[in-house]
DRENLOKOL-155073 format. One record per atom (N, C-alpha, C): residue in one letter; atom name; y, z, x. Coordinates in nm, 4 decimals, always signed. Layout:
R | vexvo | loro | yy | zz | xx
R | A | CA | Y | Z | X
...
//
This chain:
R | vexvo | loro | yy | zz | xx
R | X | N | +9.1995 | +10.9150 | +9.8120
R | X | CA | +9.2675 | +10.7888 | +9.8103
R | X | C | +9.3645 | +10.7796 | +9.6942
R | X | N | +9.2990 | +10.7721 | +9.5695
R | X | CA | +9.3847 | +10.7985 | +9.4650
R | X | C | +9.4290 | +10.8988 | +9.4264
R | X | N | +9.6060 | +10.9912 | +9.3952
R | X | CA | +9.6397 | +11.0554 | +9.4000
R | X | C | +9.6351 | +11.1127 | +9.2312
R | X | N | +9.5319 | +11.0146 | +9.1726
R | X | CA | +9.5623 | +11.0756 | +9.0120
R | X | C | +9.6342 | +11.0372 | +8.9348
R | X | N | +9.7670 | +10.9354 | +8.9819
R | X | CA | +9.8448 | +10.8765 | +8.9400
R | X | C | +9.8298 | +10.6972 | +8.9470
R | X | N | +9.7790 | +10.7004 | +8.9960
R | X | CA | +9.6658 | +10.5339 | +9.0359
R | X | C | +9.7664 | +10.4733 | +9.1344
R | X | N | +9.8192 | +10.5672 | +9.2154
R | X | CA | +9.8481 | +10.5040 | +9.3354
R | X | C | +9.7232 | +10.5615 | +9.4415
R | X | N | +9.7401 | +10.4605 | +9.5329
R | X | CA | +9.6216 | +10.4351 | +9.6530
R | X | C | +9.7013 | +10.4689 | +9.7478
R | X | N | +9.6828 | +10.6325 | +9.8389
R | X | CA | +9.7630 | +10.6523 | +9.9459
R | X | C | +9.7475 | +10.5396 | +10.0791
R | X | N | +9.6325 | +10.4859 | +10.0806
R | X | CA | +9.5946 | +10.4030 | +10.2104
R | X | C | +9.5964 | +10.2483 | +10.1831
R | X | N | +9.6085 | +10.2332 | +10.0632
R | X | CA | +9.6097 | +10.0567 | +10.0225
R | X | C | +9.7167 | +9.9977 | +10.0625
R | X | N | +9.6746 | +9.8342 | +10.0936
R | X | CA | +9.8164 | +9.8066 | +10.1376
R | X | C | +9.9476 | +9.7969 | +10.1398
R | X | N | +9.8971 | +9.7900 | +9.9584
R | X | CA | +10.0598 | +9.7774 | +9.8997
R | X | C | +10.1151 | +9.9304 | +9.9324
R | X | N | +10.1118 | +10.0486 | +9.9838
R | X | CA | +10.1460 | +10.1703 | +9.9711
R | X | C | +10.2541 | +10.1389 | +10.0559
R | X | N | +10.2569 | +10.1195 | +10.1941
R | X | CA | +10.3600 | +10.1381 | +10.2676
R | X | C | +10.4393 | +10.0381 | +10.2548
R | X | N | +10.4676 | +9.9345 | +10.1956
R | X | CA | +10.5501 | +9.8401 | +10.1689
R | X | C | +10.6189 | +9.8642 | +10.0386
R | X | N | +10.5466 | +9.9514 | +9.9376
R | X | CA | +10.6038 | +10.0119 | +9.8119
R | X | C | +10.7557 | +10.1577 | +9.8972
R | X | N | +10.6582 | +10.2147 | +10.0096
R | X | CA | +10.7694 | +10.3216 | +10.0591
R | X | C | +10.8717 | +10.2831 | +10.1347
R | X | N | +10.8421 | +10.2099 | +10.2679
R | X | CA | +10.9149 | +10.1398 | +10.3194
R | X | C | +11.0391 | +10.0790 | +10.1883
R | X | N | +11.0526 | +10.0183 | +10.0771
R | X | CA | +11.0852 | +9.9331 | +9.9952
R | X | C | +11.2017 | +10.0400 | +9.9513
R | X | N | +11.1006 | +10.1435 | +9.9034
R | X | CA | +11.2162 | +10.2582 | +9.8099
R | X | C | +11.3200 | +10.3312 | +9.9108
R | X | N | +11.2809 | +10.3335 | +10.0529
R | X | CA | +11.3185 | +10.4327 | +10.1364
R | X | C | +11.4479 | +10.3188 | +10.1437
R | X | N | +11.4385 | +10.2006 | +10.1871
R | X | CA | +11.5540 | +10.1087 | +10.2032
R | X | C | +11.6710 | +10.1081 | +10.1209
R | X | N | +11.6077 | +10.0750 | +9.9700
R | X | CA | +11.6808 | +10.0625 | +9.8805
R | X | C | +11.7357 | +10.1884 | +9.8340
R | X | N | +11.6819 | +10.3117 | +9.8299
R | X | CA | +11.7426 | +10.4555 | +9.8029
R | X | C | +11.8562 | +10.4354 | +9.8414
R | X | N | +11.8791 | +10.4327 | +10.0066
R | X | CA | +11.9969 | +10.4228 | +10.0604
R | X | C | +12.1456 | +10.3595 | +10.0135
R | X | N | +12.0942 | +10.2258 | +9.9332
R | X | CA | +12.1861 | +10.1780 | +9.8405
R | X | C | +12.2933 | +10.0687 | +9.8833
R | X | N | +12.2494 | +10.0163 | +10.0070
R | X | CA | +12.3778 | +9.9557 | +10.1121
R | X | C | +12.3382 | +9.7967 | +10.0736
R | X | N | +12.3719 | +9.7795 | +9.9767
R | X | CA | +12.3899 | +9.6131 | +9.9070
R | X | C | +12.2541 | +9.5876 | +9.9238
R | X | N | +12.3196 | +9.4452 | +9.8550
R | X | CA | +12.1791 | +9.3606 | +9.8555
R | X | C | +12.0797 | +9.3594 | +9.9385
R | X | N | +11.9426 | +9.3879 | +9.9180
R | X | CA | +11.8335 | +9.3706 | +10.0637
R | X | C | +11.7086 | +9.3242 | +10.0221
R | X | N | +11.6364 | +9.2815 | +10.0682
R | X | CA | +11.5294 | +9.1841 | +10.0659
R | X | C | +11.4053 | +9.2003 | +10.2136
R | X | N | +11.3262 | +9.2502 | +10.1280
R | X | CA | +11.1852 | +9.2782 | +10.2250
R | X | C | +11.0443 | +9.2000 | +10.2134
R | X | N | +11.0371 | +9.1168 | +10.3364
R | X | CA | +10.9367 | +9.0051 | +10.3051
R | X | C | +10.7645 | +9.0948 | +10.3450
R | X | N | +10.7234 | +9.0330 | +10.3360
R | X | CA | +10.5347 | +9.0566 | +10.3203
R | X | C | +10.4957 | +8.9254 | +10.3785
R | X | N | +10.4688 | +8.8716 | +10.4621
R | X | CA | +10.3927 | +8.7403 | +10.5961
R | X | C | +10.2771 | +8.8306 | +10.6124
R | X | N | +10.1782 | +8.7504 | +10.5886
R | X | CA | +10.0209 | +8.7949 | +10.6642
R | X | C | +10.0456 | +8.7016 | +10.8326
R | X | N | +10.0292 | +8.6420 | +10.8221
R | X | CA | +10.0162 | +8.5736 | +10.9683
R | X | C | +10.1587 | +8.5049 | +11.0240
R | X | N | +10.2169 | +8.4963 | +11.0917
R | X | CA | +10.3248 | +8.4441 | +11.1666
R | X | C | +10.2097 | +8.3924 | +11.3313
R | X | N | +10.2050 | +8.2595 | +11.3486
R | X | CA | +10.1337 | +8.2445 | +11.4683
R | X | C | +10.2221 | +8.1500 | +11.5686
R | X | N | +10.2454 | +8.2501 | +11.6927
R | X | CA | +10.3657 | +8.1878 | +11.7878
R | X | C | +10.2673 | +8.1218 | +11.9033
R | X | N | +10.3223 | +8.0614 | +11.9649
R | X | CA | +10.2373 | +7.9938 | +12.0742
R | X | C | +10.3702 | +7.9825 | +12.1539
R | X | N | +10.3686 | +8.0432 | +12.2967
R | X | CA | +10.4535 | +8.0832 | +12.3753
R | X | C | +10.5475 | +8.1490 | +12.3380
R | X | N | +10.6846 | +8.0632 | +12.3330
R | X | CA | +10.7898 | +8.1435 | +12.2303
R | X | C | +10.8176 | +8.0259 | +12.1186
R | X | N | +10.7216 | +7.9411 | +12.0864
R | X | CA | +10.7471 | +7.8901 | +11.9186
R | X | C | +10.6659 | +7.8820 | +11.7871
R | X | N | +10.7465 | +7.9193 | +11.6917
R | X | CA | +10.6840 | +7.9491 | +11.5961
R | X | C | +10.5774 | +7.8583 | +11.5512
R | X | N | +10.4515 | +7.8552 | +11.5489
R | X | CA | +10.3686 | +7.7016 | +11.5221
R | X | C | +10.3481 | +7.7299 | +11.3407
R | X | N | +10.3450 | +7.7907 | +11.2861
R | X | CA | +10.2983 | +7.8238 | +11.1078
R | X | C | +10.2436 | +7.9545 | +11.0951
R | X | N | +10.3073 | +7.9183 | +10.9384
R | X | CA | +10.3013 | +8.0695 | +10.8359
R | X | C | +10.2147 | +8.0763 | +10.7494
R | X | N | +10.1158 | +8.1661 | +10.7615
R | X | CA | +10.0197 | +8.1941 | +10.6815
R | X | C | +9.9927 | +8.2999 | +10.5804
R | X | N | +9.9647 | +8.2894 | +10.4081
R | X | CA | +9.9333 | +8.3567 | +10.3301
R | X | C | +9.7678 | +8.3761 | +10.3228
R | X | N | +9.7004 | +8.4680 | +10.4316
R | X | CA | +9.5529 | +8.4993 | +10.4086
R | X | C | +9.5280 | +8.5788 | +10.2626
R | X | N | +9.4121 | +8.5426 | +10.2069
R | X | CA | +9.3992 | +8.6365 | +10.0997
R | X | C | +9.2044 | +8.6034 | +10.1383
R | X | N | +9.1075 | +8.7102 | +10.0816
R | X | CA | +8.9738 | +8.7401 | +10.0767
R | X | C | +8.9255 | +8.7593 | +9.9291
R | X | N | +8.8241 | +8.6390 | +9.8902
R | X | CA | +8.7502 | +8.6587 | +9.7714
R | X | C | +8.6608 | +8.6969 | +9.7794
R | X | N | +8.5802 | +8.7459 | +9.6789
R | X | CA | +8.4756 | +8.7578 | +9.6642
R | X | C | +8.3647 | +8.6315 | +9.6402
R | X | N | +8.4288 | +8.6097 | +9.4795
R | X | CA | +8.3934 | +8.4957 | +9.3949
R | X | C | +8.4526 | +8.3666 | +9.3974
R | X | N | +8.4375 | +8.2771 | +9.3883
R | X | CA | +8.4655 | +8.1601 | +9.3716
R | X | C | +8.5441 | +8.0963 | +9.2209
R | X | N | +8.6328 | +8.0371 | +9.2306
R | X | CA | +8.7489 | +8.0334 | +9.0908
R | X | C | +8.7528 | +7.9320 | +9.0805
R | X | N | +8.7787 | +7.8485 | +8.9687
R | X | CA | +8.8701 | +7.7156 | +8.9686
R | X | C | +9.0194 | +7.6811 | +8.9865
R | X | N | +9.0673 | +7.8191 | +8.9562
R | X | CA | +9.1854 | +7.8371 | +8.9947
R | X | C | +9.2398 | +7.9523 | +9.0650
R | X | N | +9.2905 | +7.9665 | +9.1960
R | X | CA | +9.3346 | +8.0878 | +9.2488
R | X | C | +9.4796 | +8.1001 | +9.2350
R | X | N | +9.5138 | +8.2343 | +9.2316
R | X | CA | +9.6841 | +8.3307 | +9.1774
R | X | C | +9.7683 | +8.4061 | +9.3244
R | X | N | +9.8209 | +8.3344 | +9.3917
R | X | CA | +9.8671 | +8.4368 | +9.4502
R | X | C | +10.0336 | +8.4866 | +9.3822
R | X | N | +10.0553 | +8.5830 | +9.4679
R | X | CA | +10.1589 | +8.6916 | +9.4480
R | X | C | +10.3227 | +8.5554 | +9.4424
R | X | N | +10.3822 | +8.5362 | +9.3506
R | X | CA | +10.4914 | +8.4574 | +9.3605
R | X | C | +10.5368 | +8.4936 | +9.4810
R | X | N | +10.6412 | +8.6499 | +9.4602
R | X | CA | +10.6728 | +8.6736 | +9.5720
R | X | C | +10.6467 | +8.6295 | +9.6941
R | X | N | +10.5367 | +8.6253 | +9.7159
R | X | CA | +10.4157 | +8.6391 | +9.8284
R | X | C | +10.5026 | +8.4536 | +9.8569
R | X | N | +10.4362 | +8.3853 | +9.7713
R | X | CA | +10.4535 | +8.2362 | +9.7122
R | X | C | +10.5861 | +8.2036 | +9.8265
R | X | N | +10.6983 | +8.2289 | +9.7348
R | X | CA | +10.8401 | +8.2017 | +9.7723
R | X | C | +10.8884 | +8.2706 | +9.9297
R | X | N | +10.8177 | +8.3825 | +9.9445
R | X | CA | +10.8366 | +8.3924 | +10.0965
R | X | C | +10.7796 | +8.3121 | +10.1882
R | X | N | +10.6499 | +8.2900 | +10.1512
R | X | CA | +10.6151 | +8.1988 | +10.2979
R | X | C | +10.6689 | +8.0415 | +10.2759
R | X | N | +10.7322 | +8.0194 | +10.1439
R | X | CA | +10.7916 | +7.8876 | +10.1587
R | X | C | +10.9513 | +7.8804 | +10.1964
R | X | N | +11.0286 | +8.0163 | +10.1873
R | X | CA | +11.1950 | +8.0258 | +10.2683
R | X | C | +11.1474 | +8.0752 | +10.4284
R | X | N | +11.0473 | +8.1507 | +10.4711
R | X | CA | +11.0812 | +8.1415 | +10.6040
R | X | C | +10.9936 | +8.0099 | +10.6696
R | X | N | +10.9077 | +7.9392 | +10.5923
R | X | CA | +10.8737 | +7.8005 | +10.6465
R | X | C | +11.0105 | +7.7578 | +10.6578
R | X | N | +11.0899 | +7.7212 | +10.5910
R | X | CA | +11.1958 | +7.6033 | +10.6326
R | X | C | +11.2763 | +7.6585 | +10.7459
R | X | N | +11.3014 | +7.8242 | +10.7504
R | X | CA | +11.3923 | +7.8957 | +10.8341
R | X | C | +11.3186 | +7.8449 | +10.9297
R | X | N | +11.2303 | +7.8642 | +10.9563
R | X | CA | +11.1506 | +7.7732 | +11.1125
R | X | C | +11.0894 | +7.6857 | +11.1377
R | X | N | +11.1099 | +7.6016 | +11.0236
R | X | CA | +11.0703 | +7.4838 | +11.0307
R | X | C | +10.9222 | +7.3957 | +11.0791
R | X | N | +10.8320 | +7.4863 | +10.9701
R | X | CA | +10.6750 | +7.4648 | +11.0709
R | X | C | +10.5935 | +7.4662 | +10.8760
R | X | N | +10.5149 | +7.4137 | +10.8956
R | X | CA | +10.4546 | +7.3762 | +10.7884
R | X | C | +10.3251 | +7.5267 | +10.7496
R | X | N | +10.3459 | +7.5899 | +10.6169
R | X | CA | +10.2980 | +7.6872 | +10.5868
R | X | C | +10.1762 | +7.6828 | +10.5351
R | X | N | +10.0782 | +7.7548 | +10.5291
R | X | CA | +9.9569 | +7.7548 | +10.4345
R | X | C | +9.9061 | +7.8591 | +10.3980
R | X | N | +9.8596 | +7.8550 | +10.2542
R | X | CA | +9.7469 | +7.9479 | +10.1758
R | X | C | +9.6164 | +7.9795 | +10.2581
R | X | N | +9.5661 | +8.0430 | +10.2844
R | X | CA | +9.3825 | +8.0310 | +10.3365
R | X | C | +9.3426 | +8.1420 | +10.2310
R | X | N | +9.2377 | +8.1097 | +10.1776
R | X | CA | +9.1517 | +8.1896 | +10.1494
R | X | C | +9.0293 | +8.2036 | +10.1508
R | X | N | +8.9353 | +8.3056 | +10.2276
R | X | CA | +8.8357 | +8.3420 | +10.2174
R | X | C | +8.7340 | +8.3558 | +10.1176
R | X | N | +8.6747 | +8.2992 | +10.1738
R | X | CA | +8.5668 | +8.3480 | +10.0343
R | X | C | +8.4501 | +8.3847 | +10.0934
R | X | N | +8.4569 | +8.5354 | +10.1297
R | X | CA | +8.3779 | +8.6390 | +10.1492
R | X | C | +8.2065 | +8.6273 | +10.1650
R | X | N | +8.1128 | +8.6052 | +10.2259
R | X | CA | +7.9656 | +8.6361 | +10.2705
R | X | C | +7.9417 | +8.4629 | +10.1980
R | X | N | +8.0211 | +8.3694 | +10.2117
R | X | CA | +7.9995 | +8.2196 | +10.1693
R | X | C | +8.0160 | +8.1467 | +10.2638
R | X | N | +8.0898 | +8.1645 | +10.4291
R | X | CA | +8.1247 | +8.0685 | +10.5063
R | X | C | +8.1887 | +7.9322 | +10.4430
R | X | N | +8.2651 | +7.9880 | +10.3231
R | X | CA | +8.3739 | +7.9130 | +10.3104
R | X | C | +8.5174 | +7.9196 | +10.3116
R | X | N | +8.5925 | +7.8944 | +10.3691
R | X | CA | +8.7704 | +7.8885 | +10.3783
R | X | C | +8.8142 | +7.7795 | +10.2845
R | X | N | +8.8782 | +7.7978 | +10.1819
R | X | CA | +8.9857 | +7.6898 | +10.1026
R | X | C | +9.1165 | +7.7135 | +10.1455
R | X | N | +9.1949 | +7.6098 | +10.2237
R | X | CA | +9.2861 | +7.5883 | +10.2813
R | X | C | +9.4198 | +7.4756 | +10.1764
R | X | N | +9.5366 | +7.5100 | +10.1557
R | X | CA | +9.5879 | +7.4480 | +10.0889
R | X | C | +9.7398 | +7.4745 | +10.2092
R | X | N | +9.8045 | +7.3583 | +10.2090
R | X | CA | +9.9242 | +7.3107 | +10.2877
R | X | C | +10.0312 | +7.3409 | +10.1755
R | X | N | +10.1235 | +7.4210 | +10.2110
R | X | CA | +10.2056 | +7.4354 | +10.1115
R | X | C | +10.3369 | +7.3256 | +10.1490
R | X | N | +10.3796 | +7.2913 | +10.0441
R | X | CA | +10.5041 | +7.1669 | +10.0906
R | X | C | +10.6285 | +7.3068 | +10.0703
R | X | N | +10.7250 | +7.3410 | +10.1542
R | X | CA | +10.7766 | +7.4326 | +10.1697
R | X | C | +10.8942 | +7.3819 | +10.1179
R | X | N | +10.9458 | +7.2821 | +10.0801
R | X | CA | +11.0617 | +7.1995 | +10.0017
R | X | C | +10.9807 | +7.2173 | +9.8112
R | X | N | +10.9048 | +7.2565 | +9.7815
R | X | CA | +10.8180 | +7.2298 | +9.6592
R | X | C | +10.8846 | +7.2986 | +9.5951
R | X | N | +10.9499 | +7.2425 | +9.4605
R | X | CA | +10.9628 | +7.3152 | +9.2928
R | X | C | +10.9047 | +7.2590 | +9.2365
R | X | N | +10.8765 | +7.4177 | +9.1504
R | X | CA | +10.7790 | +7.3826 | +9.0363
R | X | C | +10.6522 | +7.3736 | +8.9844
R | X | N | +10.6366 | +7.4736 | +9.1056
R | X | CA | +10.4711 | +7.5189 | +9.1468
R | X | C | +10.4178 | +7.5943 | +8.9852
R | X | N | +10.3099 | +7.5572 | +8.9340
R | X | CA | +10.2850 | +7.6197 | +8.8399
R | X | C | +10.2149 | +7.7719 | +8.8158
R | X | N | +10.3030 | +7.8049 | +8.7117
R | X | CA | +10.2731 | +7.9767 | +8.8241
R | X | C | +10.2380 | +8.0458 | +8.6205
R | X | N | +10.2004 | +8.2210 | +8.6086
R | X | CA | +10.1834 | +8.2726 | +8.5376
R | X | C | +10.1990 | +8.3788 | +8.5118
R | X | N | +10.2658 | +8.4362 | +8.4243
R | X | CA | +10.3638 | +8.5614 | +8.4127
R | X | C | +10.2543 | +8.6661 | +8.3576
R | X | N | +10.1813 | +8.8111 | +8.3822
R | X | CA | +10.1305 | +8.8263 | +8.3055
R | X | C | +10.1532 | +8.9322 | +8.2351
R | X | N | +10.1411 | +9.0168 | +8.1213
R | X | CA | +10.1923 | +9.0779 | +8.0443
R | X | C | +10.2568 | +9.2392 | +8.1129
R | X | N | +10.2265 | +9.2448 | +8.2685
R | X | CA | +10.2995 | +9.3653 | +8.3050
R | X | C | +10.4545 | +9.2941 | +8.3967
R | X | N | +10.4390 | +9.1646 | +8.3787
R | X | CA | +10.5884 | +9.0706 | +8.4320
R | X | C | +10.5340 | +9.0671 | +8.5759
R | X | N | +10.4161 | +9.0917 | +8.6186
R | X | CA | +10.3588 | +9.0337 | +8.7110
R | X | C | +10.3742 | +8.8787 | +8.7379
R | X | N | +10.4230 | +8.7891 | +8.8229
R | X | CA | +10.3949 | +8.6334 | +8.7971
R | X | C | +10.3351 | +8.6045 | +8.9276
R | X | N | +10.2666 | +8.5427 | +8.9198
R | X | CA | +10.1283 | +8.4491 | +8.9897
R | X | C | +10.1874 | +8.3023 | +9.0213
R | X | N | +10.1539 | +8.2562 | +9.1294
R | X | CA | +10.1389 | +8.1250 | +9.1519
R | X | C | +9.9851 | +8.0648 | +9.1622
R | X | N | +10.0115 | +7.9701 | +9.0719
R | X | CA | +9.8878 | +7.8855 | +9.1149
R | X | C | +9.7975 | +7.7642 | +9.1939
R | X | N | +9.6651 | +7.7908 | +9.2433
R | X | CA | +9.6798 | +7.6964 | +9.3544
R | X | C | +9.4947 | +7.6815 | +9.2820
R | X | N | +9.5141 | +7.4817 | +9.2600
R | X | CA | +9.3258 | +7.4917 | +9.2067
R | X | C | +9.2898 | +7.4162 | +9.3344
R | X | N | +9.1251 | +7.5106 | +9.2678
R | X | CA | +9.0446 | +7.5135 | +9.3873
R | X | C | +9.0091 | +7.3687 | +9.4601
R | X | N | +9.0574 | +7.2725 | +9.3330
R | X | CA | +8.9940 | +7.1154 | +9.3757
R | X | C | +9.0788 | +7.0578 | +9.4822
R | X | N | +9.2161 | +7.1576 | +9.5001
R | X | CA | +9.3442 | +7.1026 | +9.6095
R | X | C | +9.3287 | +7.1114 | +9.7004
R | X | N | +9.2101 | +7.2353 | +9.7112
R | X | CA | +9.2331 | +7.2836 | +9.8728
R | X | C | +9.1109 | +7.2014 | +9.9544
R | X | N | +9.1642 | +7.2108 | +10.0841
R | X | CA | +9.0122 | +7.1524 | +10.1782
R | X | C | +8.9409 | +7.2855 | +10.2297
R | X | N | +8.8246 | +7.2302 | +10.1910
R | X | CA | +8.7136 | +7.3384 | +10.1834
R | X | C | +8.6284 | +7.3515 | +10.2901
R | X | N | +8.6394 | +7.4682 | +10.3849
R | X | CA | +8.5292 | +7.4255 | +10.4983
R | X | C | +8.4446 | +7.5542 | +10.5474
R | X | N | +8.3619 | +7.5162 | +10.6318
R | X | CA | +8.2814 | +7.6626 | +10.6457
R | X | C | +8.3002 | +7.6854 | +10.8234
R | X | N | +8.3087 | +7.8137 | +10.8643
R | X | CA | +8.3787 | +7.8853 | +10.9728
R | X | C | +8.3833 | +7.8039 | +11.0957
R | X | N | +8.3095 | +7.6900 | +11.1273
R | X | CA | +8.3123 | +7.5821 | +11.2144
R | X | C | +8.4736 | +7.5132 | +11.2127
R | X | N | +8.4857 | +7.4471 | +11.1008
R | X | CA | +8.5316 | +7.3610 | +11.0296
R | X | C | +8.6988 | +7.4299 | +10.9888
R | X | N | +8.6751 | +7.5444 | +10.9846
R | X | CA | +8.8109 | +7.6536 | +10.9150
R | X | C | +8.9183 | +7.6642 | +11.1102
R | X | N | +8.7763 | +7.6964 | +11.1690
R | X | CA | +8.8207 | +7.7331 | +11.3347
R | X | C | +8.8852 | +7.5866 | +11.3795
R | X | N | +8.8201 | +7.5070 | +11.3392
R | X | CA | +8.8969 | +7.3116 | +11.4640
R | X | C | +9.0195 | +7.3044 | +11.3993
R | X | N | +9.0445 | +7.3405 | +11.2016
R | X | CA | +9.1659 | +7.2850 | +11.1535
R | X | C | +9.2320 | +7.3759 | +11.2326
R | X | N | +9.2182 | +7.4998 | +11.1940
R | X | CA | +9.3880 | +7.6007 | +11.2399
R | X | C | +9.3855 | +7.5420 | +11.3952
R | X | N | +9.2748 | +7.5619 | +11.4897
R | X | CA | +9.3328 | +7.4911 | +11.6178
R | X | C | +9.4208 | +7.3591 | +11.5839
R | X | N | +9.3714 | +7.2947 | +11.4951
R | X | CA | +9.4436 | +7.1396 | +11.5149
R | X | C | +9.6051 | +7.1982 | +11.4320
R | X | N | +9.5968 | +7.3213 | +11.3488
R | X | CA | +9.7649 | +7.3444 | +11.2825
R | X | C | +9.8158 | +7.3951 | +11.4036
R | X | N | +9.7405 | +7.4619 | +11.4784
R | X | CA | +9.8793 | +7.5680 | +11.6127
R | X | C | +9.8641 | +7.4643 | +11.7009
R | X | N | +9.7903 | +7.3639 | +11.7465
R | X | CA | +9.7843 | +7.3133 | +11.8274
R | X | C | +9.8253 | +7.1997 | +11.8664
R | X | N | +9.9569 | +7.1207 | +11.9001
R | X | CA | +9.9802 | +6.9393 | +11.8982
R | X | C | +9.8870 | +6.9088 | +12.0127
R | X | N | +9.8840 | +6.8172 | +11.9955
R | X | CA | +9.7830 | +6.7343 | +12.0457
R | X | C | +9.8528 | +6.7307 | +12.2474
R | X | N | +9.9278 | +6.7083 | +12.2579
R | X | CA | +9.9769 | +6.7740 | +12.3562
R | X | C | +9.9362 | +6.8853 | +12.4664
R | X | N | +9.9236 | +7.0073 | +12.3731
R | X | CA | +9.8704 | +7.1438 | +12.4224
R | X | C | +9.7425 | +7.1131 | +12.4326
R | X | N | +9.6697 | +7.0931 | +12.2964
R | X | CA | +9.5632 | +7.0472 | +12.3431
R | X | C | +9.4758 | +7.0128 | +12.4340
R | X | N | +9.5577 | +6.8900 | +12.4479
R | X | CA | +9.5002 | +6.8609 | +12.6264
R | X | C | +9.4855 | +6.9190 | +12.7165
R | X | N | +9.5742 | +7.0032 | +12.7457
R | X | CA | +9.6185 | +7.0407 | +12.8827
R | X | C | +9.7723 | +7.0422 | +12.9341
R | X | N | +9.8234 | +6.9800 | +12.8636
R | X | CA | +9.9675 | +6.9728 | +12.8745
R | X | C | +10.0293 | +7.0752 | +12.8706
//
C-alpha cells in the first residue's frame, strides 16, 4: 500500500492526486478539479449535494476539507438544490447532518501548519439521528412532497 514514500497506492486521495498532475502537466490554462461524494438525481433533476465523511469518534467540533467545503457550496448554486455535510459516526447509529447555506461567507475554518485549511462545522449544529431517522430525512431532502405521494 505504502510505497515508502507515505503515499498510499489505493487510498482515495491517490487517483485524484494523478488524475490532478496528469491534467495540469499538460499546462493548457487555468483548470479546476472538483471532489462531490454524492450528487443525487431523481429522474433527470438534480435533487442535492452531498459531502459524506465516516467517524470513528465523536467531536465537538468536526473539520472538513475547505476545498471539499467551497465545492459543494459553487456547484450547489450551479444547480440550485440545497447541499449537506453527513457524517457518520461509525458502529454508533448515529448520522450528524448539517444543511449547508450555499450563499454562506465566513464559515469558520483552520489553517494548519502544513497550509492545510479545514472548515468547521460543531457538533451542537448538526441534527443528530440514528439510521431510522438519517433514512426519512434524506427521503424527505430527495423527495418533495409531491413525489412522495405518488405524483
Amino acid at each position: 500500500m505504502d510505497g515508502g514514500n507515505g503515499d498510499c497506492s489505493i487510498c482515495d486521495y491517490s487517483y485524484r492526486n494523478r488524475v490532478r498532475d496528469l491534467i495540469l502537466d499538460a499546462g493548457k490554462g487555468r483548470t479546476s478539479i472538483y471532489d462531490l461524494d454524492l450528487i443525487v438525481e431523481v429522474g433527470s433533476t438534480i435533487k442535492t449535494l452531498i459531502e459524506y465523511k465516516r467517524r470513528k469518534e465523536t467531536y465537538n467540533y468536526y473539520f472538513i476539507p475547505f476545498f471539499e467545503y467551497v465545492a459543494l457550496k459553487k456547484f450547489a448554486r450551479k444547480f440550485r438544490v440545497d447541499p449537506y455535510i453527513i457524517i457518520e459516526l461509525v458502529n454508533r447509529d448515529t448520522f450528524l447532518i448539517w444543511k449547508v447555506d450555499r450563499f454562506e461567507f465566513g464559515r469558520e475554518y483552520r489553517v494548519y501548519s502544513n497550509g492545510r485549511k479545514m472548515a468547521i462545522f460543531k457538533a451542537s449544529d448538526a441534527l443528530a439521528l440514528d439510521a431510522q431517522g438519517f433514512q426519512e430525512r434524506l427521503l424527505s431532502i430527495v423527495y418533495d412532497q409531491g413525489e412522495r405521494a405518488g405524483a
